[in-house]
C-alpha positions in Angstrom: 75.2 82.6 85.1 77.8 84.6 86.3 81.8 84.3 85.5 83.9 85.0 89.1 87.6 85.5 89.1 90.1 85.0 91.8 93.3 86.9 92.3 95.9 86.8 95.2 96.3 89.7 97.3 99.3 90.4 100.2 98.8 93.1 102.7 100.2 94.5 106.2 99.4 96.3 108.8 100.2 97.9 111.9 97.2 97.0 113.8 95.9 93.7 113.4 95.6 91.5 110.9 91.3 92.7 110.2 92.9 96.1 109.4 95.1 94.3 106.8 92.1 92.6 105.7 90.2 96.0 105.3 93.5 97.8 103.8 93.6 95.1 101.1 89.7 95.1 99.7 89.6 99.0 100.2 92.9 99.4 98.2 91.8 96.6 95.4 88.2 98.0 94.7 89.7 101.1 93.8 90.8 99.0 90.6 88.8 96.0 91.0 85.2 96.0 90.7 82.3 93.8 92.1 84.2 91.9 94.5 82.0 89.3 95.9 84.1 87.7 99.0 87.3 87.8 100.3 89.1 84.6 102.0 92.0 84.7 104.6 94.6 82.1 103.4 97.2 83.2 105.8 98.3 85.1 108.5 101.9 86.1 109.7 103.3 88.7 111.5 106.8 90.6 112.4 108.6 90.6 115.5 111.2 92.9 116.8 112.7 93.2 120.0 110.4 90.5 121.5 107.3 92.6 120.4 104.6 92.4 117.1 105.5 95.1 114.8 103.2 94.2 111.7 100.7 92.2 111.1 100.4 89.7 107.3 97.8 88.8 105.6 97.8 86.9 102.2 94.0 86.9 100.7 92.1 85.8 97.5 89.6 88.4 96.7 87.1 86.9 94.2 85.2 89.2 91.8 82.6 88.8 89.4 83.2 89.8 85.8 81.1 91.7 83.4 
């Protein structure tokens, strides 16, 4: 039986909201191991001068623990 965990991750990006997505899990396994699944919870971006200037993303990143 295996024991998951589930923590809350924010990240931004540039490009689009998948590379924020990416940015996130690559960053977090660097400290975080097993991760099983992440899940989008929300999306937001920033707007300046009528244009998209960053893209949000706040994710839960579930791993198993040992």
């Amino acid at each position: 039986m295996s024991v998951l965990k589930v923590i809350e991750v924010l990240s931004s990006s540039e490009k689009s909201w998948e590379d924020a997505t990416r940015t996130a899990v690559e960053k977090a396994s660097k400290t975080v191991k097993n991760i099983r699944s992440v899940y989008v919870q929300d999306q937001s971006a920033s707007v300046k001068n009528g244009k998209v200037t960053e893209f949000r993303v706040n994710l839960k990143i579930t791993f198993e623990l040992d």
